[in-house]
N, C-alpha and C positions, 0 to 999 in steps of 0.2 A: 796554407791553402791558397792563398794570394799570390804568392810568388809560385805556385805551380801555374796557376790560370796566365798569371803575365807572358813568363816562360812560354805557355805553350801558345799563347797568342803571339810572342814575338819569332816564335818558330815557323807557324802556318798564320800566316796574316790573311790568307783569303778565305780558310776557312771559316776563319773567326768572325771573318767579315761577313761572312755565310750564313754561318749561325745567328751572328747578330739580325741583320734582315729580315731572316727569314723569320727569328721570333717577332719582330715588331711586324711582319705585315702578316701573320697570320692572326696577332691580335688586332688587328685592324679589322681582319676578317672577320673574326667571330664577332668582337662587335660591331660589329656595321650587319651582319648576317643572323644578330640573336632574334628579331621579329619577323623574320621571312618564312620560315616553316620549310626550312630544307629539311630533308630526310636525311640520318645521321651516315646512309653511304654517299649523297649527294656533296654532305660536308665534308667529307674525308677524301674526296674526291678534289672539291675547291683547296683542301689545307695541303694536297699534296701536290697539287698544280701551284699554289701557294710557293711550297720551297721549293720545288723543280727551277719555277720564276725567279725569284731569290740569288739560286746560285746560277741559272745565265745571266741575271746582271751585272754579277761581282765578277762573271770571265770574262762580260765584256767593257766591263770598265778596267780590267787588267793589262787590255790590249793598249791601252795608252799607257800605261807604266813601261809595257813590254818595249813601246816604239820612243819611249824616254829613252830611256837603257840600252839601245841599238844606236841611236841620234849619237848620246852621247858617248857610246864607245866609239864609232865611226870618228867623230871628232876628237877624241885623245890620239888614235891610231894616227890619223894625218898630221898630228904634230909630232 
């Protein structure tokens, strides 16, 4: 089972990263949101703006990998 989950995280590395996030800040959510008295469409609302959140941060922190990866092909191609 382990070596499936590795696998598939060494396969899709952003989703994983995705997944990973988005479950740590929605438990953030709930508890930081368990004595406020949302109403449970109010929270499902926050928990889905939650991962929406989540996965634009992981695309846009991919943009710096992206422009790693251009930099350094540009620089092997001129030598």
């Amino acid at each position: 089972m382990w070596t499936a989950i590795k696998g598939f995280a060494e396969r899709h590395p952003r989703l994983t990263a995705w997944i990973a996030l988005a479950i740590g800040m929605v438990a953030i959510l709930l508890w930081s949101a368990r004595d406020v008295g949302l109403t449970p469409s109010q929270l499902l609302a926050l928990v889905i703006a939650t991962i929406v959140l989540a996965g634009l941060c992981v695309w846009i922190i991919s943009w710096e990998d992206e422009e790693e990866e251009t930099g350094s092909q540009s620089q092997s191609s001129k030598q």
